[in-house]
Structure formats: C-alpha cells, structure tokens
C-alpha positions, 0 to 999 in steps of 0.5 A: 348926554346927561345922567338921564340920557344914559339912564333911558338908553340903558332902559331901552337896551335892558328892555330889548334883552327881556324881550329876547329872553321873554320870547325864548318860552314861544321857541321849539322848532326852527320853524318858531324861530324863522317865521314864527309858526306862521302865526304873526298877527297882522298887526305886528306884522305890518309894524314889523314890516315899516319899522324894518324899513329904516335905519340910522341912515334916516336922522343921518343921510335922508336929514342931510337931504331935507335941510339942503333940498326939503320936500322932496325927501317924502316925494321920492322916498317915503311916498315911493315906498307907500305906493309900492308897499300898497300896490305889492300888498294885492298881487305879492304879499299873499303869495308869500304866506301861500308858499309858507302854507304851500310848501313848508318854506322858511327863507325868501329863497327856498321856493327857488329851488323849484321854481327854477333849480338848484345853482340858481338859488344858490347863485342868489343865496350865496351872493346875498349873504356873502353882500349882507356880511358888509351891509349889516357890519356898514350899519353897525359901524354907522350907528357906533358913529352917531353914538360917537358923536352924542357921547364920545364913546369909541367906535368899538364900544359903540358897535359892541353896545348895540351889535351885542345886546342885538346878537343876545335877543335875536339869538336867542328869541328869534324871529319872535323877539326880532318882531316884539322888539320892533313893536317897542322900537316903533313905540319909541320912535313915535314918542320921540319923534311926536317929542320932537315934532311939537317942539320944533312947531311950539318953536315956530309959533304953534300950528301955523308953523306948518305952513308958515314955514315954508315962507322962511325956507329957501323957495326951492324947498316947498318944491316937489322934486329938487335936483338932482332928486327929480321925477324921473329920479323918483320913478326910478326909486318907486320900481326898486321899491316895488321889488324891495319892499315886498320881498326883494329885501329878504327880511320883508319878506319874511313877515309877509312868510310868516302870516297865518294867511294871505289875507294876513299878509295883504292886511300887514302890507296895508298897514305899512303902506299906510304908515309909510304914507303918514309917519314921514310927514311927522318924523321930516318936519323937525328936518325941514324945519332945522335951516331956520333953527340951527341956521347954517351947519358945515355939515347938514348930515349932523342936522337932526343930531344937532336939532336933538342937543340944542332943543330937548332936556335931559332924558329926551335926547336918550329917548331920540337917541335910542329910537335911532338905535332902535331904527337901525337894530330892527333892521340889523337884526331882522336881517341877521334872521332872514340870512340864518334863514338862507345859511341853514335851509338852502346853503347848508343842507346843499353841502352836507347830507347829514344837514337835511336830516336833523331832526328838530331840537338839532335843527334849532340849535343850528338855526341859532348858532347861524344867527350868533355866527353871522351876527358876529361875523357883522360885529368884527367887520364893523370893529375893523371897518377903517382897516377897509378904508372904501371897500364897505363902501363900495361893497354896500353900493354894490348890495344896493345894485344887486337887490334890484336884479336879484329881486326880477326873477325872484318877485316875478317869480310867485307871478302867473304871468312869468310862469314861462321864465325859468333858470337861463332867463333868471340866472341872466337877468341877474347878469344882465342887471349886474352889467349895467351897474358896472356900465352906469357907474364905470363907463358911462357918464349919466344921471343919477336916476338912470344910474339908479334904475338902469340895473333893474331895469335891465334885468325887468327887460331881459326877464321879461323878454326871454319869458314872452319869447319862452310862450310856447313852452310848456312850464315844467309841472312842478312849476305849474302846481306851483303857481296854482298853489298861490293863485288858490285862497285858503278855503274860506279865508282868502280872496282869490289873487289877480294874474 
C-alpha cells in the first residue's frame, strides 16, 4: 500500500459517511428507514439487489476456485444465481412489494404472523438473527483479514475501520443510505474491476487473450463443470439460489419490500438477474487469468490479492481494495438493516405491550438504536473471533443450511398453490431441513451436492406434501385475502401474477 492507496480508501470510506449523513434529511418514519417509503427506483433497486449479493468471499474463496478449477466458478455460481433471480423476478418479486402495499409490512418476516401465526414467525425470526450475529461478525473478521494482508494493520482495526464507518451510515440513514451507498459501491467495483480486467487482457496480448487464454491453462479449466463442482452440484445450488436470491435472504427481500409497485420490483429483479448474467464474465477473468501470470501460489485464496499488488500502480490497488470493502460493507450493512427490521416489528412489540404502541418519532429512535445495537453486537464477535476458535465456523455453516428450510414456507408462502400449507407443516419443514443437514454432514458420507441440497430439499419435500395431503381444508380467511392481496395488480399499474 502506497501513500496513494491510502488516500482512495479514505476517500471512499469519507464518501460512505456523507452519504449516511446525507440520507439522514429523507428519514421521518420508521417506515423511511426500513424500506424506504416504498418508493426505491427500480433502478437503484436492481442495483442494490446485485451488489448486496456479494461479499469479500468473492476476491477470497470464489478466486481461489477459479485459479484451481476455472470456468465452472460462473457455470455454478454466478449463471445459477442469474437464472434464479430471473425466473423469481415474474412469480415472487411482485409479491413482496404487494405485501408492503397490502399490509403495511416492514421486515421479510412480518407477513408470517398471518400467513401462519405467531411461534411460527418467532421460531424463523428468532433463529435468523440470533444465526446472523456470527454470520454478519464472520464477514467482519474475513474482511479486517484482507486488509491485513494488503497493510498489515491488525484485525482490530481493520474490523473498527470498516464495521464503524458501516454502524454511522446505516445508523444513521437507514435503508436510504444502505441503498446510495451501494449505487457507490457498485460504482467502484465496476471501475476497479474493468481496471483490472484490461490489464490482465493488454498483458495477454489484447483481445485475443480472451480465448487464447484458455490454450495456456490446464485443459480441465475451459470445462463447464470440474469436480467436485459438478452439474448436479450446480442443480443443487441453482434451488438454494432460487429461495435465497428472491427473498430467502432477508435483506434481498427488502429492496423488492420497498418498491413502489410490483411492476417495480419485477424490473429491479430483471436488472440484477442481468447483471448477474454479465458482470461475473468481466469481474473472474483476471482469475482465471492469474495461474499464467503469477504461475503457482501456495495458497490460491490469496490469488486476486496478489494479482492487485503485482500488476496496478499506486492508487489503483486502494481502488480495488476498497471495491472488496465495498462488497462486503453492502452486504454487512444491509443486513444489519433487515435484522432491526426483524428485532423491532416482529421480536419486540411480542414482549412488550408498550412496543406496539410507540408512536412514530419514538418508533424511529428504536429502529436506529436496534440497527447501532446489532451492528455492534457483530462488531465485538468479529474483534474476538480467535477466542471462538471454530465455532464462527461452524455456526456460519449452519446459517448457510438453515437459509434453504427457513426460506420453503417462507417464498412458498406468498404462492397460491401452497395457500393449503399452514403453521404444522411450515414449523416442520423447518425441522425436517434441519435434520437432514445434521444427517448429511455428521452421519453419512455423501457428496458434496447432495450435502448442499439435501436440507432444502427436505423441507421442499415435506412442505410440499403435507399441503397436497392438506387439499381438502379450506384455508383460514385471513389466509385467503391474503392470497388475493398478491395475486391483484395495482390498478393500472401491474400485470396480473401467475398461480
């Protein structure tokens, strides 16, 4: 890191903090500082959506699979995700923004209260943000790493640096500023990246590098799928990217929540399907590309970071340096969010009667004081992570298995032809997910596709049963106005849902 560096990430973090105090003026209601009013451009919306789906893990692990295994890091990652998001944004994204419309939502999980009842919400709010505590601190801890390895600044200070500009501007703009902060963070990613991706192809010997390359790469890394990173494998992925993408993960959810319209949020989905489709193609090249320019690296997760000090001057390397800060903030952030979201509209106003009736300047002061809460709860368990020793670990993994059957009866939830399914068969679809994560991973010996998809797809199975078998019931009423509630346009706006 040279003097220039440092002078582009303190830009970049100084320009996260106007943001934040920018985005203070557009906040007066709680409603303002969860989804926006429901008035986020699609655009920005769409934006939001892609750049929330990534994290540091993308210049770490996922660079670490393209310079050992090459293609098949876009054929089973990014192309899955584009072909989820897309299919999600005609029969789920809409929903989302009627159920704001509809029934005055704020969080992903509040509609559960009448789609099924009380402890079954609680059981998914509950376990989610008590899970995300050590999911959002992981990424925390993973991102000081990098910076430690670009600077040699320790851990805590690289978690203080990122988490606490991260707590001002989220606490204090809300989801206003999470949205702006990642249009600017999108911004940088895509100049750093393009940066990167010319280089690499000048270095290559211009345009033909981009098949020319593939002649100097291990054969194995033009295929479309490598083991262990099969086509069953990316099956598998594409179903847990289906019920993540639109909604699953919470914070996703909310920018399709805050839409003005369905029609808004079908557009926003359509956006980030697409830059799903394309961008990955720009942003793995330099990847693929760093076996025949670094030759061999003892440890191939360090591969990106290596590619960035051995090829760009001074200021550049700050630049790429932050667009993975700005990955990982995006995502950190919007969770953090979502999960006050959760904490004070569903978790809350359930334990205290005097919750349900603050009045607005009140409930604002709460939402922010649960945002600076659960981020800094993040903050201390990313500090302290060694004195975790494996359990972040192992407590992330079981997040991962956990979004698959917590997002079954939640995604299936807004569809008509689940109306039948109530709170036994959500509460264990849940279970039955559950269990056959522990079974996959601590009793059996299988591959790793069907260890990744044997949790959703247990609960898929059981959901979706125990509502066939549930045909002849008729659906509470609530239940029923519900479902009518999505399924109608917004008069002269939306196009009707399919079934």
């Amino acid at each position: 890191m040279q003097q220039l560096d440092w002078i582009v990430l303190a830009l970049f973090f100084l320009v996260m903090v106007v943001i934040g105090m920018w985005s203070y003026k557009q906040i007066a209601t709680s409603g303002d500082f969860y989804v926006a009013g429901g008035k986020l451009p699609w655009w920005l919306s769409g934006i939001s959506h892609h750049i929330s789906g990534y994290s540091g893990v993308v210049f770490v692990a996922y660079a670490g699979i393209a310079y050992t295994h090459g293609f098949t890091i876009y054929m089973w990652w990014a192309l899955p995700v584009s072909v989820a998001v897309l299919v999600g944004s005609f029969i789920i994204a809409p929903r989302w923004a009627r159920l704001r419309i509809n029934q005055q939502i704020e969080s992903p999980t509040e509609y559960l209260c009448k789609r099924y009842n009380l402890p079954t919400q609680q059981l998914m709010a509950w376990s989610g943000v008590l899970l995300k505590l050590f999911d959002v601190g992981a990424k925390w801890a993973a991102i000081a790493i990098l910076l430690r390895g670009f600077t040699g600044i320790p851990l805590i200070w690289g978690v203080l640096l990122a988490g606490g500009i991260s707590l001002i501007y989220i606490t204090v703009g809300g989801l206003w500023a999470d949205i702006w902060t990642d249009l600017a963070q999108f911004i940088v990613q895509i100049i750093a990246g393009f940066a990167m991706f010319f280089i690499v192809l000048n270095m290559l010997g211009g345009i033909g590098g981009l098949s020319t390359l593939w002649d100097d790469l291990p054969a194995e890394h033009a295929n479309l799928f490598s083991d262990p990173y099969t086509e069953l494998f990316a099956v598998a992925f594409l179903i847990i990217a289906f019920f993540s993408y639109n909604g699953g993960t919470w914070n996703l959810a909310t920018r399709y929540i805050s839409s003005p319209t369905g029609s808004d949020a079908r557009k926003a989905a359509l956006l980030s399907g697409a830059l799903y489709l394309v961008w990955p193609l720009i942003l793995f090249f330099p990847m693929w590309a760093a076996p025949v320019i670094l030759g061999d690296v003892a440890n191939p997760e360090e591969s990106y970071a290596l590619l960035t000090q051995e090829l760009l001057p001074p200021g550049l390397v700050g630049l790429v340096l932050a667009a993975m800060f700005a990955s990982t903030m995006s995502m950190t952030s919007s969770d953090a969010n979502t999960i006050s979201a959760v904490i004070t509209r569903d978790i809350l106003p359930t334990l205290s009667e005097r919750m349900r009736r603050l009045q607005e300047r009140r409930g604002l002061l709460l939402a922010r004081a649960a945002t600076f809460g659960f981020t800094a709860a993040t903050l201390v368990i990313a500090i302290n992570e060694e004195r975790f020793g494996g359990v972040i670990g192992l407590i992330v993994s079981w997040f991962a298995a956990l979004v698959g059957p917590v997002s079954i009866p939640m995604i299936l939830g807004l569809l008509p032809a689940f109306r039948h399914a109530g709170a036994r068969e959500a509460i264990v679809s849940i279970l039955g997910g559950f269990t056959g994560f522990v079974v996959v991973n601590y009793a059996v010996d299988v591959s790793q596709a069907v260890e990744l998809v044997t949790p959703i797809a247990v609960s898929f199975v059981l959901f979706f049963v125990m509502s066939l078998l549930n045909r002849g019931k008729q659906p509470p009423a609530d239940v029923t106005e519900l479902m009518r509630q999505l399924q109608r346009p917004a008069p002269g706006v939306d196009e009707t849902l399919p079934s």
